[in-house]
C-alpha positions as CSV (number, residue, x, y, z in Angstrom):
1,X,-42.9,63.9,114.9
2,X,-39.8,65.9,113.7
3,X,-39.5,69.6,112.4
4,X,-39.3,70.4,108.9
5,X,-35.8,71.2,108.5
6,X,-36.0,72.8,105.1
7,X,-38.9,74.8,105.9
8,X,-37.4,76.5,109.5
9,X,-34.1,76.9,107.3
10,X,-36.1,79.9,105.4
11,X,-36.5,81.1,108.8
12,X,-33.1,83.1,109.7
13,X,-34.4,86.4,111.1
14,X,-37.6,84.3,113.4
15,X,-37.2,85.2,117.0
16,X,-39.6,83.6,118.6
17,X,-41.5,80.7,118.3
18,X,-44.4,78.8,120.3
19,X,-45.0,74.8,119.3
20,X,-46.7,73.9,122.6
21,X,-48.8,70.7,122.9
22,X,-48.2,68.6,119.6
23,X,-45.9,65.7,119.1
24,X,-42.6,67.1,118.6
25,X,-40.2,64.8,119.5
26,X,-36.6,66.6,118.3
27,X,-36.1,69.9,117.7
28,X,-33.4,69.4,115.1
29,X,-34.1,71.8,112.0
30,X,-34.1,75.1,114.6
31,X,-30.6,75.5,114.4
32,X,-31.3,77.5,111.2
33,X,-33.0,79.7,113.0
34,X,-30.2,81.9,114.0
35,X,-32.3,85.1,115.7
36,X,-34.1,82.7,117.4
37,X,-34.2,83.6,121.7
38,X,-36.8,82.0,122.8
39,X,-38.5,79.1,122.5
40,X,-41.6,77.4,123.9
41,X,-42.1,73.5,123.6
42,X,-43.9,72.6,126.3
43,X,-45.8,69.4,126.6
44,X,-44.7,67.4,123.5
45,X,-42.5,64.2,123.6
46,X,-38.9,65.4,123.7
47,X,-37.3,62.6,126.2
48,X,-33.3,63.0,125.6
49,X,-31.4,65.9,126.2
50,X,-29.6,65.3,123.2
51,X,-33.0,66.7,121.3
52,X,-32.3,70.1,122.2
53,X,-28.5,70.2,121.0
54,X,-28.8,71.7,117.7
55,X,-30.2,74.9,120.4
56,X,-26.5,75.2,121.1
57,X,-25.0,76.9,118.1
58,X,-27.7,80.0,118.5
59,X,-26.1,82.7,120.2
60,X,-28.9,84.7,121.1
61,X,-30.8,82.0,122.3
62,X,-32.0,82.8,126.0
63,X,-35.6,81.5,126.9
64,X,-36.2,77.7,126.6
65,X,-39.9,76.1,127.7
66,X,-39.7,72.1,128.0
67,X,-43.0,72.1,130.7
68,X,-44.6,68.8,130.6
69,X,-41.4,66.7,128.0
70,X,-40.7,63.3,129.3
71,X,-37.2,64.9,129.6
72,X,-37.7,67.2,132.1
73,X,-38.4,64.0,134.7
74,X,-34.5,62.9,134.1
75,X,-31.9,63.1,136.4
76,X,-30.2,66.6,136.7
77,X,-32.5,67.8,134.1
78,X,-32.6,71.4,135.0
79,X,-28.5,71.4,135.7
80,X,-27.9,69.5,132.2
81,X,-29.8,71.7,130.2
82,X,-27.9,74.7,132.1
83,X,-24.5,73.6,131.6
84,X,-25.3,72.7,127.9
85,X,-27.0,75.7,126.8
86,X,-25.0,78.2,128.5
87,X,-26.9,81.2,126.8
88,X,-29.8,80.4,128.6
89,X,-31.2,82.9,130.7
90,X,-34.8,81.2,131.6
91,X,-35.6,77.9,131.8
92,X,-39.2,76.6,132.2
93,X,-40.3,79.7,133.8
94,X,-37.5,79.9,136.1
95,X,-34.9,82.2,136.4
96,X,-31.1,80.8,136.0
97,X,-29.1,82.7,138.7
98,X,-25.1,82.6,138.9
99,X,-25.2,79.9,141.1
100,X,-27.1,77.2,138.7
101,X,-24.8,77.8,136.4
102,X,-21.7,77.0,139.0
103,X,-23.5,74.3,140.3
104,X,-24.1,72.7,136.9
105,X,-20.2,73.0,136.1
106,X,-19.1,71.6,139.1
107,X,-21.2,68.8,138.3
108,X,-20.9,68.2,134.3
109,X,-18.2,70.0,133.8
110,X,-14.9,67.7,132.7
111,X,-16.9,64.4,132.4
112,X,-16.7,62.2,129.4
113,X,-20.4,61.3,129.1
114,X,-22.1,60.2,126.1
115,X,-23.6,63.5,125.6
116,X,-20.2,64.9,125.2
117,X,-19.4,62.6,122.9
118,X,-22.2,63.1,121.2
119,X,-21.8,66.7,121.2
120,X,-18.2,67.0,120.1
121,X,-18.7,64.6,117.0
122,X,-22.1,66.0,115.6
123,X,-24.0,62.5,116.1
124,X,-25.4,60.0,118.8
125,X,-24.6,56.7,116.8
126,X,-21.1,55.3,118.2
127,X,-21.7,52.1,116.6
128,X,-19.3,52.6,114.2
129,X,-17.1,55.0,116.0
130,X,-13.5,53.0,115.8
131,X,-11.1,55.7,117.1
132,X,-11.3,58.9,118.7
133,X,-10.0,62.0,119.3
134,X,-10.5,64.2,123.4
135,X,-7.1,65.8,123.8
136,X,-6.8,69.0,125.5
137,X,-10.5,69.3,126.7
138,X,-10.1,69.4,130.4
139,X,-12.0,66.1,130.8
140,X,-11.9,64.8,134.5
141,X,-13.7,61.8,135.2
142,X,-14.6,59.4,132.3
143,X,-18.8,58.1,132.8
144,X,-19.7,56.8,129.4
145,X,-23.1,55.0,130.6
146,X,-23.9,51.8,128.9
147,X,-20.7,51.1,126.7
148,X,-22.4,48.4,124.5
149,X,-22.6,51.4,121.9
150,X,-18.7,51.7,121.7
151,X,-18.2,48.4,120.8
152,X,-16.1,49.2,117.8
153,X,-14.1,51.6,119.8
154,X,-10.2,50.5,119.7
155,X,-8.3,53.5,120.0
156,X,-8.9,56.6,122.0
157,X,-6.8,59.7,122.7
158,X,-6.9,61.3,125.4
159,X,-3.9,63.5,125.7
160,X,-3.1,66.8,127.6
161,X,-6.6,66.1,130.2
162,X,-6.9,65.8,134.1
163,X,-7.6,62.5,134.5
164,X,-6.4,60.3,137.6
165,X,-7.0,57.1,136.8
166,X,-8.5,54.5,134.3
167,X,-11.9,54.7,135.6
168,X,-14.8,54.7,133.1
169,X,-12.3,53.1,130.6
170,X,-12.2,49.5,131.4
171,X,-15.7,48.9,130.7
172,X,-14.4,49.7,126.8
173,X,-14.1,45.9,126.5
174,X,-12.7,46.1,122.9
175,X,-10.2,48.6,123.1
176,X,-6.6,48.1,121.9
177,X,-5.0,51.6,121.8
178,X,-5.0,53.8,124.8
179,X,-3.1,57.5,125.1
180,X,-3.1,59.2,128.3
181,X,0.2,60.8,127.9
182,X,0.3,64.4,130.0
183,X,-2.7,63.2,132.9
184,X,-1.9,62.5,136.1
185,X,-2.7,58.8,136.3
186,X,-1.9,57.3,139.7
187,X,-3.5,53.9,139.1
188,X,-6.1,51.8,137.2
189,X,-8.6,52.7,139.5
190,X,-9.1,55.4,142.1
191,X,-8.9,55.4,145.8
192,X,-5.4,52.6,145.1
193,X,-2.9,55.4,145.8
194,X,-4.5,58.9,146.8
195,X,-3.9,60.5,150.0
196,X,-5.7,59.2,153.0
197,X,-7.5,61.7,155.5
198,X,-4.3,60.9,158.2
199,X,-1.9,62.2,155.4
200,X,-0.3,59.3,154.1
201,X,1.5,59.8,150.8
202,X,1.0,58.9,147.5
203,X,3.5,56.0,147.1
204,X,1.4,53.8,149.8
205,X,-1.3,52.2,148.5
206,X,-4.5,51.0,149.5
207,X,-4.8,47.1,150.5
208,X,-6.4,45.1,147.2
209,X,-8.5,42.4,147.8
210,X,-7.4,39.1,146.3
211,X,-10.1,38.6,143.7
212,X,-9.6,42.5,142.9
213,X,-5.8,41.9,142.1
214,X,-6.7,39.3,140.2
215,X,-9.1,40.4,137.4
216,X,-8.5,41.7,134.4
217,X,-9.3,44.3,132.5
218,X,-9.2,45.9,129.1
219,X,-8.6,42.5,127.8
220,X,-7.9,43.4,124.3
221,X,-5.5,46.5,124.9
222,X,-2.6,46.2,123.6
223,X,-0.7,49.8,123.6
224,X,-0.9,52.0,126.4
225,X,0.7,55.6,126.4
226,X,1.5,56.8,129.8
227,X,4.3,59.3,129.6
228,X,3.9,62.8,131.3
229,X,2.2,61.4,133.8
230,X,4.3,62.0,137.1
231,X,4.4,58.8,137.9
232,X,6.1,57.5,140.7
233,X,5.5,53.7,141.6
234,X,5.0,51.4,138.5
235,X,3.7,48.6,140.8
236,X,0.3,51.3,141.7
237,X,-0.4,51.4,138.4
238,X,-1.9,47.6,138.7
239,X,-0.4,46.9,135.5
240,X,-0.3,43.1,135.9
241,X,-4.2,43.4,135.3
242,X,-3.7,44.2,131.4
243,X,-3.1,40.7,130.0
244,X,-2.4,41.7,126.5
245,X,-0.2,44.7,126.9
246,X,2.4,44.8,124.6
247,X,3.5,48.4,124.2
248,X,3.9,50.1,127.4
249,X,5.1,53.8,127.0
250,X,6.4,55.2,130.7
251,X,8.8,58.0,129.6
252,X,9.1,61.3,131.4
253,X,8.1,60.0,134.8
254,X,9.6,60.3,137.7
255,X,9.9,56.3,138.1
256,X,12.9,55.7,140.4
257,X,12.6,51.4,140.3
258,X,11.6,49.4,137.5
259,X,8.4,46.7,139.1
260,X,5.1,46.0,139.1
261,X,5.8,43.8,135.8
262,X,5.1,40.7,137.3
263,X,2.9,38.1,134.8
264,X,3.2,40.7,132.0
265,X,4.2,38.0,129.6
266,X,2.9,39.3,126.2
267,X,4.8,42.6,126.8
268,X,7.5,43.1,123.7
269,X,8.1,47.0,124.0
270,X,8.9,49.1,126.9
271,X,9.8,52.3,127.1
272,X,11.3,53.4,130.2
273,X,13.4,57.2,128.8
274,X,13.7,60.4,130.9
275,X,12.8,59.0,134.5
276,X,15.1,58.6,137.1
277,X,16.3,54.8,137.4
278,X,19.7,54.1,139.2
279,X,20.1,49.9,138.4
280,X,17.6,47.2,138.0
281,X,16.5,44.8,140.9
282,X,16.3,40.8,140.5
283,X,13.0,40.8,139.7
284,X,12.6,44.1,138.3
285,X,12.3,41.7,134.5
286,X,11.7,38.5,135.9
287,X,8.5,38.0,134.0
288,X,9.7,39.8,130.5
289,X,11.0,36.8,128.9
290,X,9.4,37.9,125.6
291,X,10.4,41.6,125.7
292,X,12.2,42.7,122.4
293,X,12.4,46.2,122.4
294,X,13.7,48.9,126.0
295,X,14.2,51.9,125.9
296,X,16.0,53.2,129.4
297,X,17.6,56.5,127.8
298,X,18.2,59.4,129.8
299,X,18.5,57.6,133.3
300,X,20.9,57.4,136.2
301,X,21.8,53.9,135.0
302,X,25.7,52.9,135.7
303,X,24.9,49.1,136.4
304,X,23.7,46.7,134.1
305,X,23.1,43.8,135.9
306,X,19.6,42.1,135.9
307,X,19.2,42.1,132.2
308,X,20.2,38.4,131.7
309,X,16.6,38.0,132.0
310,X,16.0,39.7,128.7
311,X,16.7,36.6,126.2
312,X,14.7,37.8,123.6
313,X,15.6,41.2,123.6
314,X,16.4,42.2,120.2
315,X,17.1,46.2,120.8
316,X,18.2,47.7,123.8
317,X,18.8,51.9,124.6
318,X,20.6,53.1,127.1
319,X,22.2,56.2,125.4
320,X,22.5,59.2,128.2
321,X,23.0,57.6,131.3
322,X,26.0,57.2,133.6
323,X,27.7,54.0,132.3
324,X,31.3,54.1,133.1
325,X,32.5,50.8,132.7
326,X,33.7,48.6,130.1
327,X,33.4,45.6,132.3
328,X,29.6,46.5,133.0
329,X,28.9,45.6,129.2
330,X,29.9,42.0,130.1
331,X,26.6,42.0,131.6
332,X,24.8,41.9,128.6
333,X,27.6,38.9,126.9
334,X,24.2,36.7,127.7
335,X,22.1,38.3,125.8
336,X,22.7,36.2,122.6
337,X,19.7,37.7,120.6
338,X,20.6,41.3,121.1
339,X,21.0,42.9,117.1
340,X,20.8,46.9,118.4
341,X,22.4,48.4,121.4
342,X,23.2,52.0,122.3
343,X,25.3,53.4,124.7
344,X,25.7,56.3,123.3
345,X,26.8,59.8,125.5
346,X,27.9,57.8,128.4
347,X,31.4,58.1,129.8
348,X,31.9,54.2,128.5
349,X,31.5,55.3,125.0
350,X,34.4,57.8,124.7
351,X,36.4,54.7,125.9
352,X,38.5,54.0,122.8
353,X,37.8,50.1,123.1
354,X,34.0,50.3,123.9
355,X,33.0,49.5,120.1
356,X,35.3,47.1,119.3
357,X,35.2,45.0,122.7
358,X,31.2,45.2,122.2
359,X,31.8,44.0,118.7
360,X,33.8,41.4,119.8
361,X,31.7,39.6,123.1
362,X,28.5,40.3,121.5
363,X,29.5,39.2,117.8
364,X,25.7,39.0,117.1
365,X,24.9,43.1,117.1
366,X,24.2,44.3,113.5
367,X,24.0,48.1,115.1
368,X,26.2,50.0,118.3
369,X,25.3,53.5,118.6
370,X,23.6,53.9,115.1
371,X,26.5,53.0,113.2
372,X,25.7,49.1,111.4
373,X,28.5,46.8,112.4
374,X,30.4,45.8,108.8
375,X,31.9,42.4,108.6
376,X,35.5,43.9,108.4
377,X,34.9,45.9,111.5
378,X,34.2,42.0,112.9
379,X,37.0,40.6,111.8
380,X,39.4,43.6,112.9
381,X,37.9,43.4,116.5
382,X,38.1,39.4,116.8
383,X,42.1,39.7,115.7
384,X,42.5,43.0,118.1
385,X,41.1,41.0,121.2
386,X,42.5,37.7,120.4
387,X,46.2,39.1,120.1
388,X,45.5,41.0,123.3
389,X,44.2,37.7,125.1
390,X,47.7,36.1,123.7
391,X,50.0,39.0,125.2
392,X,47.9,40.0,128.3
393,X,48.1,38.0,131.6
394,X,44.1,38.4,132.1
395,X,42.7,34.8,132.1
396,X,39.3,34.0,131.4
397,X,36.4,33.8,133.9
398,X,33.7,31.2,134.3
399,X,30.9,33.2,132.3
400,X,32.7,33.3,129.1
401,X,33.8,37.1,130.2
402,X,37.4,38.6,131.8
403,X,38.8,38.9,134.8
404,X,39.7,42.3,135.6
405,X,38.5,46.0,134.3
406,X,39.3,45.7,130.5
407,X,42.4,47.6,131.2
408,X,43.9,45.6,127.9
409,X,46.9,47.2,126.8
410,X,46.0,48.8,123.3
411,X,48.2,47.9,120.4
412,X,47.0,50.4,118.0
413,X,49.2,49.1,115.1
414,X,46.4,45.7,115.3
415,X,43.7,47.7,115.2
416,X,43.1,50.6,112.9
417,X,40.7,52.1,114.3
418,X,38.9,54.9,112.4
419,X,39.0,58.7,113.5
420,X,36.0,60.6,114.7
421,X,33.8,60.7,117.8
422,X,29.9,59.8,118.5
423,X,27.6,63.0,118.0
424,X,26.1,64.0,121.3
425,X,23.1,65.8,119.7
426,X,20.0,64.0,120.9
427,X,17.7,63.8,117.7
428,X,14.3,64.1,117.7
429,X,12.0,62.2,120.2
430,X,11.5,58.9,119.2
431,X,14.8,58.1,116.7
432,X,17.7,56.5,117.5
433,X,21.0,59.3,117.8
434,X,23.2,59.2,114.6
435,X,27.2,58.5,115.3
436,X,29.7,59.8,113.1
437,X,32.1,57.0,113.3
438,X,34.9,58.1,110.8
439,X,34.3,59.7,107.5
440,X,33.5,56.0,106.1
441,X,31.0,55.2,108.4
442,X,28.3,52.7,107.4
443,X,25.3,54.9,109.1
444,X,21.8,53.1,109.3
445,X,19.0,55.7,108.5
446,X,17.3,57.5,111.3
447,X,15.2,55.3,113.2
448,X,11.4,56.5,113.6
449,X,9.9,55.1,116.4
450,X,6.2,53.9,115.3
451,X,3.3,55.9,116.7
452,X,1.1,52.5,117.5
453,X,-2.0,54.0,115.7
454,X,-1.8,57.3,117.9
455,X,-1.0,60.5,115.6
456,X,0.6,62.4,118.1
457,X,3.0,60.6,120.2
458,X,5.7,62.2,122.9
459,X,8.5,60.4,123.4
């Protein structure tokens, strides 16, 4: 039996009311009773905690009676209904002193439990819940119960929290977006890279069994936002366990070597900006052979070897780093299906011949720096380097490439190059920098990168 909720909502100024031993088995309709303070229910057939909710939104309310409810034989009862209905002075008869009310924060307080859910959205069916919203609400621990209910569930926020690790979120079997930008995610489950009792640091990690290493999770996810995170070690984050990955968002880190990639075949995007990555080891991409898109802006980069591993990368940005040398762009002659590359704001690009010598190896780039490639720009730069390759003792090497540092004497009267320099001015997070490449430049439109189904996404 329920209340009548239009009747109680004639109710506003009631203060107390007594509906002991009858059938009651949700108290929704009493949140329209807004002097209510106390309330006696005692042996009737309330049996979720979730009944008593609506209670919440009275700000008066301070004496609750739930003697002899099938809820009040649930676990944590007392504690639950204490850290829920924080006005509550008396509960059953007792007393609530300080330290209930600690002790029931300590426990419930920052969990993700059904209950919040249900709380925070106004209802208790998820079955058609297909994306949420939990940024900046402190959550610490994620304990969602049964997750058969969720089972339309495919992307979650969860921005601007304290959470560790992805515990409590694998079980979300059918979830394909994932944002846990600004946490403090160590690794896909806990106890993989904390601190053991005899001190040992963070970037040790705990021995994985085999059979543990080697199943999957979140089979179905597909982007994951990790950026904020302080992260360290790629290879703790157990990455290799997310078989259909293929946005991975790592910026603002503190990553120092790019691994822990191995078997991540269906990844296409990574995003790699702001950390603190010197060069790239052998097998740092040795299972990315499908990768279109990296972002590695705002590194220490000033080698780029390892990237011939790349052959279907399509876009590639490396603006901001410490790239020096032309002949380190020969590195990236094999990538044959590269159409967008930025080295924009390294020493390399106030080089003089750093555009045209790109345009010229790598004839099949449609963008350098934001500026589109034109066909006359082409044919300019394959004249320039051809004459140069005439004149100039430098021979070529076995790779296609040129001996030597690209220290090609410059006969400016073959190639007019136009005047102007590359803007420095980062734009905003998530676009590709603008160059101002003479006053004729053929300057694509400001790249936006695409939020992957999250509305707020830091880059």
């Amino acid at each position: 039996m329920s209340l009548d909720g239009q009747l109680f909502s004639q109710f506003s100024h009631l203060q107390q009311l007594n509906i002991d031993r009858n059938r009651i088995s949700s108290l929704e309709g009493l949140q329209h009773c807004a002097s209510l303070f106390e309330l006696c229910a005692a042996s009737n057939r309330i049996s979720n905690t979730r009944s008593v909710f609506c209670l919440k939104s009275l700000q008066n309310f301070t004496i609750l009676d739930l003697y002899g409810n099938p809820v009040t034989e649930t676990e944590n009862y007392r504690l639950h209904m204490i850290f829920h209905l924080q006005t509550l002075r008396s509960l059953d008869g007792t007393v609530i002193e300080a330290s209930d009310s600690n002790l029931a924060r300590e426990i419930f307080g920052g969990r993700l439990t059904q209950d919040f859910v249900a709380d925070r959205l106004g209802y208790s069916d998820f079955s058609q819940l297909s994306r949420a919203d939990f940024s900046h609400m402190g959550i610490k621990q994620v304990d969602l119960g049964n997750t058969k209910c969720f089972q339309n569930l495919t992307s979650i926020n969860l921005e601007h929290n304290d959470l560790t690790a992805f515990e409590g979120l694998t079980a979300l079997s059918h979830l394909k977006i994932l944002c846990l930008n600004y946490n403090h995610i160590e690794s896909l489950f806990p106890g993989k890279s904390r601190q053991a009792a005899g001190g040992v640091k963070n970037s040790q990690l705990a021995p994985l069994s085999v059979a543990e290493a080697a199943t999957p999770v979140l089979s179905q996810l597909q982007v994951l936002h990790l950026g904020y995170n302080g992260i360290m070690n790629m290879a703790q984050l157990q990455l290799w366990r997310l078989p259909a990955l293929q946005s991975l968002f790592l910026q603002a880190n503190e990553i120092v070597t790019v691994d822990g990639l191995d078997g991540m075949t269906s990844l296409r995007e990574l995003v790699l900006d702001r950390n603190k990555i010197k060069c790239l080891g052998p097998n740092s991409f040795a299972s990315q052979s499908n990768l279109v898109e990296l972002h590695m802006e705002e590194n220490r980069l000033r080698d780029l070897s390892h990237f011939d591993q790349l052959q279907s990368l399509s876009r590639l940005y490396l603006g901001m780093n410490k790239i020096s040398d032309l002949a380190e762009l020969e590195n990236l002659v094999s990538l044959t299906n590269l159409k967008e590359l930025s080295v924009i704001s390294n020493p390399v690009s106030k080089k003089q011949t750093h555009r045209p010598m790109l345009v010229f190896r790598l004839p099949q780039l449609e963008c350098i720096d934001g500026i589109a490639v034109t066909e006359e720009e082409q044919v300019k730069s394959d004249s320039f380097f051809v004459d140069q390759l005439q004149t100039s003792p430098l021979s070529p090497d076995t790779h296609g490439g040129f001996q030597g540092n690209w220290k090609v004497p410059v006969k400016m009267t073959s190639l007019q190059m136009p005047l102007g320099r590359y803007s420095n001015e980062r734009q905003s997070p998530g676009s590709i920098p603008l160059a101002t490449y003479g006053p004729q430049a053929n300057a694509l439109p400001q790249r936006e990168h695409p939020s992957n189904g999250i509305d707020t996404v830091h880059r």
